[in-house]
C-alpha positions as CSV (number, residue, x, y, z in Angstrom):
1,X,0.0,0.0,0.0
2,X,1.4,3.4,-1.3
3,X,2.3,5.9,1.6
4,X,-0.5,8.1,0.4
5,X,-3.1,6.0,0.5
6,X,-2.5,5.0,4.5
7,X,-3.1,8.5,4.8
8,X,-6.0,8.7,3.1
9,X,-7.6,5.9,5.1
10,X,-6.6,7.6,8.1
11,X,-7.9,10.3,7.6
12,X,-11.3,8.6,6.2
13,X,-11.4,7.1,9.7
14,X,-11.0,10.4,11.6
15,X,-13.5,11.9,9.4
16,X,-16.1,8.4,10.5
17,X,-14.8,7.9,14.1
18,X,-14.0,11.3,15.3
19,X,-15.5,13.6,13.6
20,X,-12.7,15.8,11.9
21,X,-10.8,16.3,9.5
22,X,-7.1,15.5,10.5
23,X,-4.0,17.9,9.6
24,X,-1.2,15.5,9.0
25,X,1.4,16.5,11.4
26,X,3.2,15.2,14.3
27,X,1.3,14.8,17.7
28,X,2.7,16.3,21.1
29,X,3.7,14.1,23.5
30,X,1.3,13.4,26.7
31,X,1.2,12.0,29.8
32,X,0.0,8.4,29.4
33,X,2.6,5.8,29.9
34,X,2.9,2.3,30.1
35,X,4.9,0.0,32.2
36,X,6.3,-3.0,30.3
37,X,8.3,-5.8,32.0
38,X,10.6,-7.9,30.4
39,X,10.4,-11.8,30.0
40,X,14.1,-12.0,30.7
41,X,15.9,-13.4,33.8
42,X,16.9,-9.8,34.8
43,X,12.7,-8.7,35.0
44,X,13.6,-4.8,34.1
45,X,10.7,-2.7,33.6
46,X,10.3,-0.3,31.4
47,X,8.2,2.7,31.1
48,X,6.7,4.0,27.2
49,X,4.1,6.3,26.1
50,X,1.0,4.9,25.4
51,X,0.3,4.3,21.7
52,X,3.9,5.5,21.0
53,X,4.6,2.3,19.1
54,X,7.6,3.1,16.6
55,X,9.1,4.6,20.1
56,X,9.8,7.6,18.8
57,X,8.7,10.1,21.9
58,X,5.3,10.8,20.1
59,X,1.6,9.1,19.5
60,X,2.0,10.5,15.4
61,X,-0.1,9.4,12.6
62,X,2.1,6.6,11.8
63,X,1.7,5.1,15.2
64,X,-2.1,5.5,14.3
65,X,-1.8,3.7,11.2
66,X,-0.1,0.6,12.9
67,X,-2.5,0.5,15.7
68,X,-5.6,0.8,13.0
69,X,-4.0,-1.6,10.8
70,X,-3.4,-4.2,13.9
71,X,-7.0,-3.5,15.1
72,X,-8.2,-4.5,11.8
73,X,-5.8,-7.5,11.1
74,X,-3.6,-6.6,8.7
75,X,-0.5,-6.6,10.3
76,X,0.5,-8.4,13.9
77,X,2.1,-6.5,16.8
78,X,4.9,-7.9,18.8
79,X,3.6,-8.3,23.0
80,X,5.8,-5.1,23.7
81,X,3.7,-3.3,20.6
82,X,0.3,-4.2,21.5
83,X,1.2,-3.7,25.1
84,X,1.8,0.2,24.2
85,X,-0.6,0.2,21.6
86,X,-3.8,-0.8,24.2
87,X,-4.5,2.9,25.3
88,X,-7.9,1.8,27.1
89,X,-5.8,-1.2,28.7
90,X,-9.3,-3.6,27.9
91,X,-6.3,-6.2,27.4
92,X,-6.4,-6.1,23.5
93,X,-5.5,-3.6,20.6
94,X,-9.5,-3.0,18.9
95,X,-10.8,0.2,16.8
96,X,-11.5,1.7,20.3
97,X,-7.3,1.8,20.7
98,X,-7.3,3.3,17.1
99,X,-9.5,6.1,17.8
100,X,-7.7,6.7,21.1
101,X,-3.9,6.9,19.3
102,X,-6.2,9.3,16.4
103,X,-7.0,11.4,18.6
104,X,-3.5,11.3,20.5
105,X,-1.8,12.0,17.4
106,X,-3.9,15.0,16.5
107,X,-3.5,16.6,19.9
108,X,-7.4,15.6,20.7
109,X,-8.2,15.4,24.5
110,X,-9.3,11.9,25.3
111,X,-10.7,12.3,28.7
């Protein structure tokens, strides 16, 4: 799938889910975190931003994308991904998580 069209269908989903029409920038970071502990013999915790997936500092549209795209099937997160990626924390990455990191990455209250 070309670049151009992700955004277009995220943009067709804030339009259907959220009500706007997005502007295609980066989002500002927020205080949601996670805490993710590691399977490993050393048990190191971790902390992350919620629906920061690529781990970049920032919920952006791309983050969006990969949450929509894992809520709808197309692609499978790793347990660390859909760990950050479950903003409601209902135990599973759904279109509820997609609208959440939409909304995230276009500086959209959630509360």
């Amino acid at each position: 799938m070309k670049k151009g069209s992700v955004k277009s269908i995220a943009a067709m989903v804030c339009v259907a889910v959220i009500g706007v029409v997005p502007v295609f920038a980066s989002a500002v970071s927020n205080n949601l975190s996670t805490s993710i502990s590691s399977s490993t013999s050393n048990s190191t915790s971790v902390s992350r931003l919620l629906g920061d997936i690529n781990n970049d500092g920032q919920v952006g549209l791309d983050d969006a994308t990969t949450t929509l795209k894992s809520a709808l099937n197309i692609m499978q997160l790793s347990d660390e991904e859909a760990a950050v990626a479950d903003i409601n924390g209902d135990g599973s990455v759904d279109l509820n998580d997609a609208t959440l990191s939409l909304k995230l990455a276009l500086n959209i209250n959630i509360e």
